[in-house]
N, C-alpha and C positions, 0 to 999 in steps of 0.2 A: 806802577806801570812796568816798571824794569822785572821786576819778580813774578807779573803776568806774562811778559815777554819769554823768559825763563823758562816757566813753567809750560809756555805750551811748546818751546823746543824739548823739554825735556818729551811731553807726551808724544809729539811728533816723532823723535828717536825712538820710543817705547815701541809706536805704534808698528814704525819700520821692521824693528828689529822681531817683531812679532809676526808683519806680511811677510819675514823672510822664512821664519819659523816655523807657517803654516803650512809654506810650499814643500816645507822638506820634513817629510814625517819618517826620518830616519832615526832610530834609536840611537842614542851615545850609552857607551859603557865608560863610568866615571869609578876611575879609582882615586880612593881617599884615605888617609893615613890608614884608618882600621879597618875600611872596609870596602864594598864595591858597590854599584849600585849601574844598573842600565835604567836611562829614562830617555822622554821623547824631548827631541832636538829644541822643539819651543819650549818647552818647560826650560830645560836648563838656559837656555837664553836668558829668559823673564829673569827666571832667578836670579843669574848672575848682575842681567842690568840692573835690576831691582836692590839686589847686595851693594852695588857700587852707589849706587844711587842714595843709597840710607846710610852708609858711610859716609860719603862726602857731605854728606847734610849735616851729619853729629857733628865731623871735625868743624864745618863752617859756622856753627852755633856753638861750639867750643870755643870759636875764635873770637865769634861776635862778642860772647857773654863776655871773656876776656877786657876787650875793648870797650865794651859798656862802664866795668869796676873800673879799666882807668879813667873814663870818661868824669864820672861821676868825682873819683877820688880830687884827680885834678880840680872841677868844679868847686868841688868844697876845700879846697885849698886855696881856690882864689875869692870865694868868700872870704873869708880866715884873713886871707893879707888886704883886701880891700877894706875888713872892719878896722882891722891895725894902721892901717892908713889913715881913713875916717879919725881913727881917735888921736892919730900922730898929731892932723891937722887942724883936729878941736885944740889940742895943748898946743900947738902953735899960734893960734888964733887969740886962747886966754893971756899969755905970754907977753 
């Protein structure tokens, strides 16, 4: 639910950014390290939302995937010490 909520702010923003884009069919001249390029004002918009947009998505699936390897590693760590317990409590029991 949270990720649909998300996701239709995000299109909503897109969408905006786009009704602002269409009203203004002004060319931009983009200079870039090697070279130059003039294109139309909603173009570079999209793009640019769209760039930000697919970054922040990588680094947050960077972060997730991160946190998942701990997730797990932890888990099977406390397998690990609950079976060591288990068998602490067997030899205590035989004892």
């Amino acid at each position: 639910m949270k990720a649909l909520l998300i996701t239709i702010v995000v299109v909503c923003c897109f969408l905006i950014v786009m009704a602002f884009g269409a009203r203004n069919d002004v060319m931009v001249n983009i200079n870039y390290f090697i070279a130059q390029g003039e294109f139309a004002l909603p173009m570079v918009l999209a793009a640019v939302f769209f760039g930000g947009f697919v970054i922040s998505w990588l680094i947050t699936m960077t972060l997730m995937i991160q946190q998942r390897f701990k997730l797990n590693r932890a888990r099977f760590k406390i397998q690990q010490l609950e079976k060591r317990l288990n068998d602490l409590d067997a030899l205590d029991n035989n004892a």
